[in-house]
N, C-alpha and C positions, 0 to 999 in steps of 0.2 A: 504494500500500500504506500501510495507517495504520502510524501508531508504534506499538504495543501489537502487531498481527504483525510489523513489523519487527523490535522485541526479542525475542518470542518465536522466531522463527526464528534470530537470530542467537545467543541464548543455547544452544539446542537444536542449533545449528550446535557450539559450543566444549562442548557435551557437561557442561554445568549445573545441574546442578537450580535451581527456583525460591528453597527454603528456603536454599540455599548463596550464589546468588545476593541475597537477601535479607539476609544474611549479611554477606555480604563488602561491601556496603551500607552495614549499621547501622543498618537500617529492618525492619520485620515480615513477614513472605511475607505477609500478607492485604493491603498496603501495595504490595507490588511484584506482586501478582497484578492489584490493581487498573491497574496502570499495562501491562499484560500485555494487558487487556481493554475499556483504551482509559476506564477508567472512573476515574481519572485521571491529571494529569501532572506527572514527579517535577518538582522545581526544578532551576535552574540545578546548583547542585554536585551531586549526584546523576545528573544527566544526565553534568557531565563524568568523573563516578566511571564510570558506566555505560561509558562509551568508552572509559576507561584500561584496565578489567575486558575490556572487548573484544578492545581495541589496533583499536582503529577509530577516526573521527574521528565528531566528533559531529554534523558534516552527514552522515556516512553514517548515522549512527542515527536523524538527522530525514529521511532521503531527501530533503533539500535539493541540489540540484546547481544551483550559478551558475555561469554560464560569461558572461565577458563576453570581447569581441571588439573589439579595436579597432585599425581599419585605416587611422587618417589623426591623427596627434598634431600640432594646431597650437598654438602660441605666437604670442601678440601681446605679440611686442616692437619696440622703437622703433626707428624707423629710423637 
């Protein structure tokens, strides 16, 4: 899923309008419609406003999941 459906669903999830969203922002609805539509992408602080406005984490609003896994921690140290 792109970021532009991603926010659009999650804002439409917490019951948002765009203009309000925009809003509570400090940027233009024709500004965050574009980012809605993938036509472009906010900056850093904006993004993590985005996620604060959420209460989501900003890897869930990139649909980023790291999962790392590590089953064997060695150390070279000295005999």
């Amino acid at each position: 899923m792109k970021f532009g459906h991603r926010l659009k669903t999650i804002r439409t999830a917490k019951n948002i309008e765009p203009i309000v969203m925009a809003d509570m922002l400090s940027i233009s609805e024709s500004t965050y419609r574009r980012y809605e539509r993938d036509q472009s992408e906010p900056t850093l602080s904006i993004l993590y406003r985005m996620a604060e406005i959420f209460d989501v984490n900003v890897a869930d609003l990139l649909g980023d999941k790291i999962e790392i896994s590590l089953t064997r921690l060695e150390r070279n140290e000295p005999k």
